[in-house]
Structure formats: structure tokens, C-alpha cells
C-alpha positions in Angstrom: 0.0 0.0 0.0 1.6 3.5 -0.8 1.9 6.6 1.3 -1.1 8.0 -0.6 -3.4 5.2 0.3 -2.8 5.7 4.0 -3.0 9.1 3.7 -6.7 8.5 2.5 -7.7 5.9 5.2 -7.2 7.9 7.5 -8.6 11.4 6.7 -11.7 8.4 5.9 -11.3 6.9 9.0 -11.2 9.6 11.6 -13.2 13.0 12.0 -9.8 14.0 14.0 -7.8 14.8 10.8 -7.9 17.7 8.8 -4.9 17.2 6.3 -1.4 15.3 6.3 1.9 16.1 4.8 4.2 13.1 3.8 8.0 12.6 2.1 8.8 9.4 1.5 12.8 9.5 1.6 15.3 6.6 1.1 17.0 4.9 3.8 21.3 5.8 4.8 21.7 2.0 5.4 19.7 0.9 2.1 19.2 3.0 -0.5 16.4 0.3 -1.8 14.3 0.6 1.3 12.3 3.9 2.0 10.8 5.4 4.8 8.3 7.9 5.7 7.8 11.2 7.8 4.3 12.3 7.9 2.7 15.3 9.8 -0.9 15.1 10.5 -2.8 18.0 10.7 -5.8 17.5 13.7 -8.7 19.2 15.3 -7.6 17.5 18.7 -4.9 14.9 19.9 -4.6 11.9 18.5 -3.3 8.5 20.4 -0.3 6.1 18.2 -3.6 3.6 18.5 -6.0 5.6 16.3 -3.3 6.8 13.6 -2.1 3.2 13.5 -5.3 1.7 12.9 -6.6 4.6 11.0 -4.2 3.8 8.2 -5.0 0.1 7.9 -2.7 -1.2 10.8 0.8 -0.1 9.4 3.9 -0.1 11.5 4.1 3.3 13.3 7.9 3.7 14.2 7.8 6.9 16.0 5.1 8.9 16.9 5.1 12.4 18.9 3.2 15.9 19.3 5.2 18.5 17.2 6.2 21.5 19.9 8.4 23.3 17.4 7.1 23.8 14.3 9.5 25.4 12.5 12.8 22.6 13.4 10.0 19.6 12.6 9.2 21.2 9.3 12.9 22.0 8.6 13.7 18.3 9.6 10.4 16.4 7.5 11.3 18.7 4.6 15.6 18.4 4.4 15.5 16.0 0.9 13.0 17.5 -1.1 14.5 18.5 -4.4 16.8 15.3 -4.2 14.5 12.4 -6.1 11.7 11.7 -2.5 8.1 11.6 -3.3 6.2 13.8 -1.2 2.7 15.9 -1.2 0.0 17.4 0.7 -3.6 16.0 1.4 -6.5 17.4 2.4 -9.5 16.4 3.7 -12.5 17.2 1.0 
């Protein structure tokens, strides 16, 4: 399932999310393997339990509030320009 699909199970699944924000960025230890940072725009807090299960019971490998948005973005958004998929979703 892609990045996109969970993306869209969740803004389905939950009346917490507004929009999410994803890059999909290769691995330093295998450049085959990728990996994912995705921020996920709520009206409230969400628990690891319902974004797990609200994108079809993927593995969630680290999950925490954002206090500094400007360092998380700055962090999430460090390969773009350098061949990562990434995008914007919003809930219609």
C-alpha cells in the first residue's frame, strides 16, 4: 500500500484529521528501502492507537506531538529537491 493510500484511510477513517503532509525518503543503510515522515494535521490529539489503525494497521515507528514547528518542518522537509516523493492531502 503506498503513502497515498494511507493518507486516505485515515482522513476516511477519523473525524480528528484535517490534512497530512508526507515525504517518502530513502534509507542511509539501504538506498532500496524507503521510509516515511508524515505530519498530520488535527482538530484535537490523537493516540499512536487511532493513527495506526486509521491507516490500515501499518507499522508506526515513531510517533510524537510536534512542539516546534519550525525545526519539525525544517527536519520532514531536508530531501525534497533530491529524487523523494512527497505531497500534501486534504480532507475534501
Amino acid at each position: 500500500m503506498t503513502v497515498r493510500n494511507w493518507i486516505t484511510k485515515l482522513l476516511k477513517a477519523s473525524n480528528k484529521v484535517e490534512q497530512a503532509f508526507y515525504v517518502s525518503e530513502r534509507d542511509k543503510g539501504d538506498y532500496n528501502n524507503l521510509h516515511v515522515h508524515m505530519l498530520i494535521g488535527t482538530n484535537t490529539d490523537m493516540t499512536y492507537k487511532e493513527v495506526k489503525y486509521g491507516m490500515g494497521n501499518v507499522s508506526v515507528g515513531d510517533y510524537q506531538p510536534i512542539y516546534d514547528n519550525e525545526e519539525v518542518c525544517k527536519y520532514v522537509s531536508k530531501h525534497i529537491g533530491k529524487d523523494v516523493d512527497y505531497d500534501i492531502v486534504f480532507k475534501s
